[in-house]
C-alpha positions as CSV (number, residue, x, y, z in Angstrom):
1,X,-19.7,-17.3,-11.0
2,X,-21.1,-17.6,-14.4
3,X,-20.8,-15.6,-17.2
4,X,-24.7,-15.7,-19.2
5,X,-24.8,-16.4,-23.0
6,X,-25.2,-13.2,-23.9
7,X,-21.4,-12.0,-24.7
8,X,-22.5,-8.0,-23.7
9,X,-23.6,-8.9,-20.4
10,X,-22.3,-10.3,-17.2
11,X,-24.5,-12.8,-15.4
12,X,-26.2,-11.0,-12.2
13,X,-24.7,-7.5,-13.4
14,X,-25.0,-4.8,-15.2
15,X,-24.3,-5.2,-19.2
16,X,-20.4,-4.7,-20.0
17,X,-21.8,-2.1,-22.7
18,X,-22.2,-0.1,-19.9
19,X,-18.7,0.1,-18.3
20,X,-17.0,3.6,-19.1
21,X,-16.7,4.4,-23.0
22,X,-13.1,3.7,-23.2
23,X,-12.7,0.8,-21.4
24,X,-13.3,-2.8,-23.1
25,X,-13.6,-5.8,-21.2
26,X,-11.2,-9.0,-22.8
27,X,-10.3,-11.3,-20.9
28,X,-12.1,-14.0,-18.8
29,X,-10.8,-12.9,-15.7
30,X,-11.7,-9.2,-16.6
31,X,-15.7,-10.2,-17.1
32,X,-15.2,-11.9,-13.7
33,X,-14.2,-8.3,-12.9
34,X,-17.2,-6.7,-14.3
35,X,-19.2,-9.0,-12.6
36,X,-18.3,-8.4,-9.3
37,X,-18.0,-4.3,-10.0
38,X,-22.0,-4.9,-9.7
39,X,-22.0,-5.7,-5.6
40,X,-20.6,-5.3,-2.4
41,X,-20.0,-8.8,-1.5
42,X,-16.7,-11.0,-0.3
43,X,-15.4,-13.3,-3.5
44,X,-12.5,-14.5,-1.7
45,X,-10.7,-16.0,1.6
46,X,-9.0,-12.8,1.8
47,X,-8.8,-9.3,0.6
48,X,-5.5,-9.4,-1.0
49,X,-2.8,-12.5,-1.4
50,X,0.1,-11.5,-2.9
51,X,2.5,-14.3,-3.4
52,X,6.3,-14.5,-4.5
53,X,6.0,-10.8,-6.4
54,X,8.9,-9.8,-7.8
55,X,9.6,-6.3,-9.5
56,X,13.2,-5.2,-11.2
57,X,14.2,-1.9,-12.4
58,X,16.2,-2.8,-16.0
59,X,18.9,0.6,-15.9
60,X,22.1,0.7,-17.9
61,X,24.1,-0.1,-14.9
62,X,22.0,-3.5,-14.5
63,X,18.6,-5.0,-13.2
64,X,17.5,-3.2,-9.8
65,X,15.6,-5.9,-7.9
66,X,13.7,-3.7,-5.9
67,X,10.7,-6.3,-4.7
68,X,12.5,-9.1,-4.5
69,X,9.9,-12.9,-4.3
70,X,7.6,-10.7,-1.5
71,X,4.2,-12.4,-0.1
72,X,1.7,-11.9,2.1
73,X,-2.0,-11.3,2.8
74,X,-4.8,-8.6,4.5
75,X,-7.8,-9.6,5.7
76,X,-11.2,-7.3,4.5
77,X,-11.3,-4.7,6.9
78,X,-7.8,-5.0,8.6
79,X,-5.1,-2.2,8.4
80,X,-1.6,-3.9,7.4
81,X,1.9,-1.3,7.7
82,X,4.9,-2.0,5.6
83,X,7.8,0.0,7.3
84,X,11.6,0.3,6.4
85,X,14.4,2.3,5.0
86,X,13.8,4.7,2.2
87,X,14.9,2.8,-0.5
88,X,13.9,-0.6,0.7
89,X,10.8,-1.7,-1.4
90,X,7.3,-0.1,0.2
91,X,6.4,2.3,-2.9
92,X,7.5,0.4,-5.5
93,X,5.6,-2.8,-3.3
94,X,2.4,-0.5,-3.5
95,X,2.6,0.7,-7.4
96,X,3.1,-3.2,-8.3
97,X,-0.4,-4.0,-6.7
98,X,-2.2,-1.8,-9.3
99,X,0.4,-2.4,-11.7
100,X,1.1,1.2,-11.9
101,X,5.0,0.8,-12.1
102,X,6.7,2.8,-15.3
103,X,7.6,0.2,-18.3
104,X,10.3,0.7,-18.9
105,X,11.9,0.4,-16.9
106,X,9.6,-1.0,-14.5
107,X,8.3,-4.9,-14.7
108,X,6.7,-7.1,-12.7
109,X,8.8,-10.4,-13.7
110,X,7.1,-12.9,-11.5
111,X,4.5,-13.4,-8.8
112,X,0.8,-13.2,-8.3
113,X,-1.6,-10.9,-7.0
114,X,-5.0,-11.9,-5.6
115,X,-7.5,-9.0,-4.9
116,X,-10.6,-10.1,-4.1
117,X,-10.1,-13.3,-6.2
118,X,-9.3,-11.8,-9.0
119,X,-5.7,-12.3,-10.5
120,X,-4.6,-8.7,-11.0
121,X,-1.8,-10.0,-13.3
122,X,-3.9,-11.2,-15.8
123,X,-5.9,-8.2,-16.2
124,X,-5.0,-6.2,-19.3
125,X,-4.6,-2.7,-19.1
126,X,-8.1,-1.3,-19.7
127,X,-9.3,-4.0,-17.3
128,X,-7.4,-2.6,-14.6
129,X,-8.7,1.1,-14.7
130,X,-12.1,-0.7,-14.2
131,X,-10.3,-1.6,-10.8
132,X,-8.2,1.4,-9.5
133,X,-10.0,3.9,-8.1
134,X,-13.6,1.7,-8.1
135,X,-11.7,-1.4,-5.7
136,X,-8.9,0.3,-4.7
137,X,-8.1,3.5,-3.3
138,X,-4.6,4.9,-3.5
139,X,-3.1,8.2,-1.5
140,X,-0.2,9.2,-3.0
141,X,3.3,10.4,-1.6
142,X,2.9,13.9,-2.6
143,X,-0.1,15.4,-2.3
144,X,0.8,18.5,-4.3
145,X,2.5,16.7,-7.1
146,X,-0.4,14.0,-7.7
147,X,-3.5,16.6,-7.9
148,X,-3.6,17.9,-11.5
149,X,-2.7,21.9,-10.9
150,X,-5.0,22.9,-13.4
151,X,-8.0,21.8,-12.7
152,X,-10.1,22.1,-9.8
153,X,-10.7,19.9,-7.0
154,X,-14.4,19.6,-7.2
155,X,-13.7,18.2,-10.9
156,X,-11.1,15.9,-10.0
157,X,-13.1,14.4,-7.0
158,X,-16.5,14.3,-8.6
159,X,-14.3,12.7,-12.2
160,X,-13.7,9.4,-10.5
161,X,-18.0,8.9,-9.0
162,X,-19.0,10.2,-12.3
163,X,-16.4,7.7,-14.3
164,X,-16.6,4.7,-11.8
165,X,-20.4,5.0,-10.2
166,X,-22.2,6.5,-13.9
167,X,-23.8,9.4,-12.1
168,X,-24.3,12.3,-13.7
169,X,-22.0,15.7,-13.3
170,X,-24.7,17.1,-10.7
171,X,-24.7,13.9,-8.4
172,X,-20.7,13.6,-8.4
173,X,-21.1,17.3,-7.2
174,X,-23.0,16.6,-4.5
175,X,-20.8,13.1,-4.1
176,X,-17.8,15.1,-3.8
177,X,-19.4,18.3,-1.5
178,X,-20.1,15.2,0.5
179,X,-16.6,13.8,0.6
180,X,-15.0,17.2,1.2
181,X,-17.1,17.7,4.2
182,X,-15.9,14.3,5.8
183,X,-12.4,15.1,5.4
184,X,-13.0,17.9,7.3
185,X,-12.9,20.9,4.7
186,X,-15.1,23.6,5.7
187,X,-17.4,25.5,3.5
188,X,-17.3,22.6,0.9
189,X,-18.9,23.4,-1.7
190,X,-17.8,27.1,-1.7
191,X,-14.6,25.0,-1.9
192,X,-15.1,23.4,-5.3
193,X,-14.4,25.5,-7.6
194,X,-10.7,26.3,-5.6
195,X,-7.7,25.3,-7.5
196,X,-4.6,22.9,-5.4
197,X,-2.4,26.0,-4.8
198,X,-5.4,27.3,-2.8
199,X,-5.0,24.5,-0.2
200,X,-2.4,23.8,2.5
201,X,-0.2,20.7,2.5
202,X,-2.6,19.4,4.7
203,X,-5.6,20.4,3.4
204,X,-4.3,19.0,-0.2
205,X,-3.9,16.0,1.9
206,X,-7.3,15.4,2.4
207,X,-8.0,16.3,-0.7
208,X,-6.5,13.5,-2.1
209,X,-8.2,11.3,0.8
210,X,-11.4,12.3,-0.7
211,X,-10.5,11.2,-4.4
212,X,-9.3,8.0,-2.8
213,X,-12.4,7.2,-0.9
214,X,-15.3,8.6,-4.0
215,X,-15.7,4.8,-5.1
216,X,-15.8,3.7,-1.4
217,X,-12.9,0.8,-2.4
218,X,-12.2,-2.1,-0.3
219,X,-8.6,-1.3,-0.4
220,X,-6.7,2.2,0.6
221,X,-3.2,2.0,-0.4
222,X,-1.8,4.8,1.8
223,X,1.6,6.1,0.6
224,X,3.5,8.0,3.2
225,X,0.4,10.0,3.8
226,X,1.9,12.6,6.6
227,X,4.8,13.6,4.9
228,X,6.3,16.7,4.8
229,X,2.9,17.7,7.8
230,X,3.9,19.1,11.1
231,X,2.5,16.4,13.8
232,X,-0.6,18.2,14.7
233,X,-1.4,17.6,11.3
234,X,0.0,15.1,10.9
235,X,-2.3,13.2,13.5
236,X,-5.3,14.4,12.0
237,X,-4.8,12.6,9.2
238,X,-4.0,9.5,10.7
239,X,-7.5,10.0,12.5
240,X,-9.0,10.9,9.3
241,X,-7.7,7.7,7.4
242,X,-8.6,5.2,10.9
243,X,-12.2,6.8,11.5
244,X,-12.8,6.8,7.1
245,X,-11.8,2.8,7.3
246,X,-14.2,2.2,10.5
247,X,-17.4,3.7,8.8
248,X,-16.2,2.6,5.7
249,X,-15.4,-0.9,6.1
250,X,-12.1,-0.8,3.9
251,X,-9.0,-2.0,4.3
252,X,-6.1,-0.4,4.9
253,X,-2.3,-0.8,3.2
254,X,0.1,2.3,5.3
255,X,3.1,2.6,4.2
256,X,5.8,4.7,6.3
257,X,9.1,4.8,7.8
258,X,7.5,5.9,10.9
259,X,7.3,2.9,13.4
260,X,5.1,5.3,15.7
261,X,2.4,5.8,13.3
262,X,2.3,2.6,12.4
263,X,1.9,0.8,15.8
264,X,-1.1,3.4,16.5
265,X,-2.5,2.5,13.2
266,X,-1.9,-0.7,12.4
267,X,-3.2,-4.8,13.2
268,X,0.0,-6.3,11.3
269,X,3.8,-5.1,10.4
270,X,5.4,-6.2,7.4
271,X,9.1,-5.1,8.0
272,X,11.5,-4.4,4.4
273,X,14.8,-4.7,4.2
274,X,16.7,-4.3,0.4
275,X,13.5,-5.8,-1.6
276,X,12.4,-8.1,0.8
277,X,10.0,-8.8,4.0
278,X,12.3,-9.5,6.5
279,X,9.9,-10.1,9.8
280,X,6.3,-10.1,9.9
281,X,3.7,-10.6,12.3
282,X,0.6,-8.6,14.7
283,X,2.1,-5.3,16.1
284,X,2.1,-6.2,19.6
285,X,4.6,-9.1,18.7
286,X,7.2,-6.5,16.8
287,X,7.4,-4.6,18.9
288,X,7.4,-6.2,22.0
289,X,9.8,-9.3,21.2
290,X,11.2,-8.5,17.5
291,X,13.0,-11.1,16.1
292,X,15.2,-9.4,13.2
293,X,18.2,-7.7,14.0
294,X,16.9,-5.0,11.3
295,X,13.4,-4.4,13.1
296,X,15.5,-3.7,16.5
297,X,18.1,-1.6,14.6
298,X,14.9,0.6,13.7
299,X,12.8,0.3,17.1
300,X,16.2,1.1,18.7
301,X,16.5,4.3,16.6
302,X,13.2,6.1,17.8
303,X,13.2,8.8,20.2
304,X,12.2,7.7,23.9
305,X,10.4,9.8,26.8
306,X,12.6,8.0,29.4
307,X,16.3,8.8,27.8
308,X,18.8,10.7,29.3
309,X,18.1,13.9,28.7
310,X,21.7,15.2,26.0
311,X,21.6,11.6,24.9
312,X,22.3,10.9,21.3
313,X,20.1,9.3,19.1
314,X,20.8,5.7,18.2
315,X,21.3,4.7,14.3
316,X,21.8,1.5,11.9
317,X,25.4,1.4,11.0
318,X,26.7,1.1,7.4
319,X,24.5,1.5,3.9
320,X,21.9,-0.8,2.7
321,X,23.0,-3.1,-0.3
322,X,23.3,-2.8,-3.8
323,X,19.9,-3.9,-5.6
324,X,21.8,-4.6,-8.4
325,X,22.6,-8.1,-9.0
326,X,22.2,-8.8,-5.0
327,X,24.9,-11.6,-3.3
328,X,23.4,-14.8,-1.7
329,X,24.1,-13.8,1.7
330,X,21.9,-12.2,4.0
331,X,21.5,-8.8,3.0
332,X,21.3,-7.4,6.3
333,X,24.8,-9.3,7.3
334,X,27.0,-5.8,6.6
335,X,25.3,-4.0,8.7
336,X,24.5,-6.4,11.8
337,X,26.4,-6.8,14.6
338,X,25.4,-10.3,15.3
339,X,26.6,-11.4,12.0
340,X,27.8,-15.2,11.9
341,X,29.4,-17.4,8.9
342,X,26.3,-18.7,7.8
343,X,24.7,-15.1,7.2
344,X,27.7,-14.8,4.8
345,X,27.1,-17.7,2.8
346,X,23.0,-18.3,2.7
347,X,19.9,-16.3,3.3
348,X,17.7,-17.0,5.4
349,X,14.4,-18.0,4.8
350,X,11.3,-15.9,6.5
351,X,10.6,-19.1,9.5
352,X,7.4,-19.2,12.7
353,X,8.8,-17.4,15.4
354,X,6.1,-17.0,18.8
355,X,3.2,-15.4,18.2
356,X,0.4,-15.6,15.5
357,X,1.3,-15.4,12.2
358,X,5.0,-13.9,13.5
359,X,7.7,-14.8,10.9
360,X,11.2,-13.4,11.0
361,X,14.4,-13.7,8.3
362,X,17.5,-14.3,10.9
363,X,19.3,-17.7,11.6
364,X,19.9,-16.0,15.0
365,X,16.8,-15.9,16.3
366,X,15.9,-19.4,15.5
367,X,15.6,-21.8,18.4
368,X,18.4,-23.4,17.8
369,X,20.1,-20.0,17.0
370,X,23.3,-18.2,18.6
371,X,21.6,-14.8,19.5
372,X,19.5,-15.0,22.9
């Protein structure tokens, strides 16, 4: 794409003096930004490519590599899961692709991060507002702790259409009387002028669905979305979020310690272990033939209709590693019961087991491996 001679305007888009107020456009790959803000079309290969991202933690006790050289891609349109341990990398994975991690201590040391064929990384920090909430859509953990308690939800949902879409304050109303209603809050625009407190967990849950969704982005970062819900609402919202991205068209990112959600949810598990991806691949593949002593540790641990009934619960032995400063060895090698002297001297590296696109990080498991 080309950039027109004019330096106030973006060639085939709208003129960069007519981004928000308070946010300037820089940098090259910003007005490549601002060019593709004006349509709906695919720039890249894929969605999202994140390669080799790294993210430390810099505390008095020492750097906290809590994303640790992570890749991989989504396809436009395809839902992707990122399970694990609390603890293990998901979040912080989630906050680095829209660079929204705390500095300090936060930093994003190394990597790159594709969206859309832009390079995230090389946005500047007004650049990427232009991005969040337009391109990408995120749900935070906590639904009561991420809605401002003082102001109402009508403002905060209508706020991002009327900062991201320029319409005016009476056709982000009706945007977000229309968003409210397909979350599924009734009487929505009776509803507007109701405060957080007014809401249920659930209900505040949906809430912050709708914010997510008022730009209809190409990506939803999901963060933990049902937690803290009983399961009947719990599986509403998991409907909400599937049936949203179907008439939507967006892609989905759901992050969740909860293996069961995500293999009703998801086209591809990413599994984290202590920073890293430690087997990847379509959901049918995990969880039918996993391949990393972790992923069956966790599979193992869920609750099954055909146990014994008084039968205990299965769990992963042992702690995960200290972050700080991590050892060369394996980082699951402490905790596995199929541990051998190579896991205690090298990691392994994330190699093609069978099926498309399935990876897994175990010497075990190779071919020529000692676990069968």
């Amino acid at each position: 794409m080309s950039v027109s001679d004019d330096p106030s305007r973006v060639a085939g888009g709208p003129a960069l003096t007519d981004l928000p107020d308070d946010v300037s456009v820089a940098t090259e790959e910003g007005r490549r930004l601002a060019e593709q803000l004006a349509d709906n079309r695919r720039h890249a290969r894929k969605l999202l490519e994140v390669r080799n991202l790294s993210t430390h933690f810099y505390t008095r006790d020492g750097v906290v590599h809590a994303v640790d050289d992570v890749s991989f891609e989504l396809d436009y349109g395809e839902t992707l899961g990122i399970v694990g341990e609390s603890g293990c990398g998901k979040s912080v994975t989630a906050l680095s692709l829209t660079r929204l991690i705390a500095s300090p201590p936060g930093k994003i040391v190394s990597g790159q991060i594709i969206f859309d064929g832009i390079d995230v990384l090389k946005l500047s920090n007004e650049e990427m507002r232009l991005l969040r909430g337009k391109k990408i859509g995120f749900i935070f953990q906590d639904p009561m702790t991420s809605l401002n308690p003082t102001l109402t939800i009508g403002y905060q949902i209508a706020e991002s259409a009327k900062t991201h879409l320029g319409l005016s304050r009476k056709a982000a109303d009706d945007r977000a009387v229309e968003l409210l209603s397909k979350v599924g809050i009734p009487r929505s625009r009776e509803r507007m002028g109701d405060y957080p407190h007014q809401f249920s967990g659930g209900m505040r849950q949906r809430v912050m669905i709708a914010i997510a969704l008022a730009c209809d982005p190409m990506l939803l970062l999901a963060d933990e979305p049902t937690t803290a819900l009983d399961v009947t609402i719990q599986a509403q919202i998991l409907e909400l979020i599937r049936s949203l991205s179907d008439e939507f068209g967006t892609a989905v990112i759901l992050i969740t310690h909860d293996l069961g959600i995500a293999a009703g949810m998801c086209h591809r598990i990413n599994v984290m272990y202590a920073g890293r991806i430690v087997e990847t691949g379509l959901v049918d593949d995990i969880y039918e033939a996993p391949r990393m002593p972790y992923a069956w540790g966790l599979l193992d641990s869920l609750p099954r209709l055909d146990e014994v009934k008084g039968a205990r619960l299965r769990t992963i032995e042992g702690m995960p590693p200290d972050l700080i400063d991590p050892t060369s060895e394996c980082r699951f090698a402490v905790r596995c019961k199929y541990v051998h002297d190579r896991c205690r001297s090298e990691e392994p590296e994330l190699t093609p087991r069978d099926g498309e696109g399935h990876m897994a990080r175990c010497f075990g498991t190779e071919p020529e491996g000692w676990i069968q």
